[in-house]
Residue, then its C-alpha position, 0 to 999 in steps of 0.5 A: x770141112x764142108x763150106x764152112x761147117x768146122x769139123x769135130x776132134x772126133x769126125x767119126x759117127x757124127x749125127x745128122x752128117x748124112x751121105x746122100x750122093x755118092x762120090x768116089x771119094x766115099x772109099x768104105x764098102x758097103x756091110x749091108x743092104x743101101x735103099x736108094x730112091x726110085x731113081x736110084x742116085x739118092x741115099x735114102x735117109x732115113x734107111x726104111x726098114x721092110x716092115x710094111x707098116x713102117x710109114x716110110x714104105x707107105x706110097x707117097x701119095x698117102x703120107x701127103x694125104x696125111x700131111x695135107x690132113x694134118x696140115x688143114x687142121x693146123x690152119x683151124x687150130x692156128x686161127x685160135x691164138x689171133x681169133x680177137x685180134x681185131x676186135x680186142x678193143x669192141x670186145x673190151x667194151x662189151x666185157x667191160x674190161x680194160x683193153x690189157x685185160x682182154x689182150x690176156x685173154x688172148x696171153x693165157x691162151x697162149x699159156x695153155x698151149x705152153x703149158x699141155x704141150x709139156x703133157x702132150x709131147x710125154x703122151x706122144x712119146x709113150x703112147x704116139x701121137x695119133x690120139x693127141x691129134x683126135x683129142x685135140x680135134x674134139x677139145x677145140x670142137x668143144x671149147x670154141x662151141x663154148x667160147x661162142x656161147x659165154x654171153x657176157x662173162x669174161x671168165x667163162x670166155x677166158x676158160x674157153x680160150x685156155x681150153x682152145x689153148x690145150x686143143x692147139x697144143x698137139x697141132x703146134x707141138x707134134x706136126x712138124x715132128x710129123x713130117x719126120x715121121x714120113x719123110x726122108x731127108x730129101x723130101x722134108x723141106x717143101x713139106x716142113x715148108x707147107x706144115x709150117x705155112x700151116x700153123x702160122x699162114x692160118x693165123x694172119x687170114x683169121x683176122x681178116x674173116x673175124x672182123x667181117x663176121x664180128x660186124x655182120x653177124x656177131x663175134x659169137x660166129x668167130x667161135x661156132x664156125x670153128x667148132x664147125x669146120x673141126x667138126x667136119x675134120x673130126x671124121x677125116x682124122x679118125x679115118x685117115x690119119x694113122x699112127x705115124x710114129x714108129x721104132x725102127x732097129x738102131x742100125x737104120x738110123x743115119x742121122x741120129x746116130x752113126x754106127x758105134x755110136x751108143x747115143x740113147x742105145x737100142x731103148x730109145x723110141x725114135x717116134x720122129x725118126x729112124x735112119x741107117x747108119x751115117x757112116x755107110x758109105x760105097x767104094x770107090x769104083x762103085x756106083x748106084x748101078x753098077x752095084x745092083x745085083x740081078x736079083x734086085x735089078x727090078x727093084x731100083x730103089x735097092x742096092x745091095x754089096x753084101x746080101x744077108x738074111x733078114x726076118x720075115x716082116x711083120x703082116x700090114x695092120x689092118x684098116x679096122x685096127x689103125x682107127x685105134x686111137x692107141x696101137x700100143x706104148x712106144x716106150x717103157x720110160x717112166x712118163x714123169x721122167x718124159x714130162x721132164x726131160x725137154x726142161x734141160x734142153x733149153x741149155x743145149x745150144x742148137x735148141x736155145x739157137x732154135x727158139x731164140x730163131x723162131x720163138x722171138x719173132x712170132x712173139x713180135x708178131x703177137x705184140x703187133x697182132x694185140x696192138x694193131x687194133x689199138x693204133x688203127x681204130x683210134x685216131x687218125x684213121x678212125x679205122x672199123x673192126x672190118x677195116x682193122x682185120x683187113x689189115x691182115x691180108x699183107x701178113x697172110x700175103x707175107x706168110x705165103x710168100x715165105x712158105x714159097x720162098x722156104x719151099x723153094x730155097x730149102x731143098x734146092x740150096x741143100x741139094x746144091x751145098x751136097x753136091x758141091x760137099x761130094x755127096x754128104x749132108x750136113x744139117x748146118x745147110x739149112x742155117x742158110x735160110x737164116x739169112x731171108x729171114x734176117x733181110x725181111x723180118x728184120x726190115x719188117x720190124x724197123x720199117x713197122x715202127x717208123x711207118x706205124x708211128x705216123x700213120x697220118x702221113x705214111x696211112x694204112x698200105x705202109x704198115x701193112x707192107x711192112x708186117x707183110x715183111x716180118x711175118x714173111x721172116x717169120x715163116x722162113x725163121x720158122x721153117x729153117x729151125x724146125x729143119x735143123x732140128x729135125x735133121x741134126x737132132x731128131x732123136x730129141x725132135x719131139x722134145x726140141x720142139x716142145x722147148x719150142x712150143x713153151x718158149x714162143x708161147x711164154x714169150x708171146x703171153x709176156x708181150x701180151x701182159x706189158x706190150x701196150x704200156x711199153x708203147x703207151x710209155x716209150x713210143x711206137x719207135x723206139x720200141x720197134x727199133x729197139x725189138x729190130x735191133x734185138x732180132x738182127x743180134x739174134x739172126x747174128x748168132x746163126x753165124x756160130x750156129x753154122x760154123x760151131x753145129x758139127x762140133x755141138x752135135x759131136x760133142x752132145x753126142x758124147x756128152x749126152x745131157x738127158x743121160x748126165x740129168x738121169x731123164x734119159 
């Protein structure tokens, strides 16, 4: 039992536990060639396969070009969801509208990207996900030119939204899947971090520009500036941006599925994965050195007990062929079936854990996003549009410091956690950050209510701190599910994430139909008690998460759901 974590009636082959330092009390020989990092104390995991166009052989500094790439086109996209908040209410009066009304505008954006993510998510797993990415690219292009041009038509700037919707969708349902992708488990956490700073970071300085732009030059500008900048992106995403998803042998999958394990069988298109067997494990008398035969000497990263004859790798692709938008199906499966198949997930405890953890708090966060405009521009701030975008300058600031602090705290309390557990992993580890997100974003929202309900004697800096606080939860929340997910259930990653994708943004367009007349109706206060109370019971539930996960993981990995509902 590591720290905590309960072990399974059927220890043996459980996915996601990982070896990734070796300890004497590892007492298994090794049956077949163990790759090591450079400086050859780290089991990488996953296991890479020799295939040269296998993304975890590319050279480190080319998938981050890639993560960065990706990573820039999150914040354009992520800036799509909050692009009226601060001027909601000066464009409900340009609209003629009521304030509700022009808050939806924002509520079916948010159910576009619910809703394409479903598609999406079944495209990317036939066909990968490097076409999603220039599809979504070229839509958001499109659309925000669009929206930047409907004049006085509300429905026409509610389709365009719904349109800039179905652009964002890729961005928030595949980046993070991504970094699965491209990483192995040692090198996840930072970038998940930075990924995920991305997608949310984005969002909260949007406002702050949006409402100077508004007042200046027009809320059009809001829309061409982003038709602009993805633009400019298009090409570098065309270029440099290659397919990432790739299906290794079922042997080098360590944390999906441990040897003799038949989860999903040798079928299955692990797009965000591939790893080596979670049960290869080194003798006792060995060490990463001592066990390098002469002929590997020179190549540090490899450790070998059993040489054996391998087949001649495929050649590299060339660069002219990976600016195909397409390089081939990944999977044979009927693509109705993967449409379906994240729907009964929603009832496998790691994901629901997952999207409670995540979905909730962003789904607050938009509730405060709509009303903010609605508390400051009133009385007794008599707040402008600029002033209420500025507002979110303490948001963005929360959003860096949680992407620093998940940065920070990820890998190096994973890293201590292995240690002290001889060397294995478990992805219950990365529960731990639950714990940052519990303090912060829950104190964010308790102390938003108190100190929003009276503005006049708490004034503009308080409120302010305190959405700092909760969007700072928020990310650390954000980047401990997305974690888990990948590293205990990545064979389903992409269909995790997908529940992920809908449940937030169905959530999200839920607060935006009945957030206002729920303040108007009850408070500030007791509302904000009574979504602070909600959280801190949800946080709670990572208690059973850390404790229960190895026995859920072991017992989905029996019992598999997507087999027993034929989607699979």
């Amino acid at each position: 039992m590591g720290f905590g974590v309960l072990e399974p009636s059927h220890p043996d082959n459980v996915p996601g536990t990982s070896i990734i330092h070796d300890s004497p009390t590892h007492n298994i020989s090794l049956t077949r060639t163990v790759k090591y990092n450079k400086t050859g104390t780290i089991v990488l995991v996953p296991q890479p396969s020799d295939d040269p166009n296998d993304p975890l052989n590319w050279p480190l500094w080319k998938r981050d070009l890639i993560l960065v790439i990706l990573s820039i086109l999150s914040v354009i996209a992520s800036t799509l969801s909050p692009l009226l908040a601060a001027n909601t209410v000066s464009l409900s009066l340009l609209f003629k509208v009521e304030f509700t009304k022009m808050a939806l505008a924002t509520g079916y954006h948010l159910l576009g990207v619910g809703i394409a993510g479903f598609l999406f998510v079944a495209s990317a797993r036939v066909w990968g996900k490097r076409h999603l990415y220039i599809l979504g690219t070229v839509l958001i292009i499109v659309s925000s030119a669009w929206g930047g041009s409907t004049g006085k038509s509300y429905k026409s700037l509610l389709w365009a939204r719904i349109i800039q919707g179905v652009g964002l969708a890729p961005f928030e349902a595949l980046v993070n899947a991504s970094v699965g992708d491209l990483y192995f488990v040692h090198e996840r956490g930072k970038r998940m971090a930075l990924s995920n700073l991305a997608l949310f970071g984005g969002a909260f300085f949007t406002p702050i520009l949006v409402g100077k732009i508004t007042h200046t030059i027009g809320w059009q500008w809001s829309f061409y500036f982003i038709a602009i900048f993805c633009g400019a992106m298009l090409p570098l995403i065309i270029l440099f941006v290659p397919e990432t998803a790739f299906h290794r042998d079922d042997c080098l999958n360590t944390d999906i599925t441990g040897e003799g394990s038949g989860q999903h069988g040798s079928n299955r298109e692990h797009d965000t994965e591939g790893d080596f067997s979670s049960n290869v494990h080194v003798q006792k008398d060995e060490s990463p050195n001592s066990s390098i035969p002469t002929s590997f000497e020179k190549q540090p990263g490899i450790v070998s007990s059993h040489p054996h004859p391998t087949k001649t790798p495929p050649p590299r692709v060339s660069f002219t062929r990976s600016l195909l938008p397409f390089n081939g199906r990944k999977t044979n499966e009927n693509f109705f079936k993967l449409v379906l198949r994240p729907l009964p997930l929603f009832f496998h405890p790691a994901i629901a854990w997952a999207c409670l953890i995540q979905g909730t708090l962003i789904g607050w966060t938009v509730m405060i996003g709509v009303v903010l405009a609605a508390i400051f521009l009133g009385p007794p701030l008599w707040f402008s549009e600029v002033e209420t975008g500025y507002m979110y300058t303490g948001p963005f600031i929360g959003a860096v410091l949680g992407f620093l602090l998940a940065g920070v705290v990820s890998d190096s309390s994973a890293k201590v956690m292995i240690r002290w557990n001889n060397g294995v992993y478990e992805p219950e580890f990365r529960i731990v950050l639950v714990l940052a997100q519990l303090v912060f974003g829950c104190a964010g929202l308790y102390g938003f209510g108190i100190t929003a309900n009276n503005v006049k004697k708490f004034g503009w800096f308080w409120p302010d701190f305190f959405f700092a606080l909760e969007v700072m939860g928020m990310v650390l929340g954000a980047v401990a599910s997305a974690l888990y997910i990948v590293d205990a259930h990545r064979d389903i990653a992409v269909e995790a994430f997908t529940c992920l994708l809908i449940f937030k943004n169905v959530f999200s367009f839920g607060l935006t139909f009945g957030a206002y007349d729920w303040l108007v109706a009850a408070g500030i206060l007791k509302v904000f008690y009574i979504i602070g109370s909600v959280q801190v019971a949800i946080c709670l539930l990572s208690i059973p998460m850390y404790l229960l996960g190895k026995k859920n993981r072991a017992f989905f990995a029996r019992h598999d759901v997507l087999r027993m509902t034929k989607l699979w």
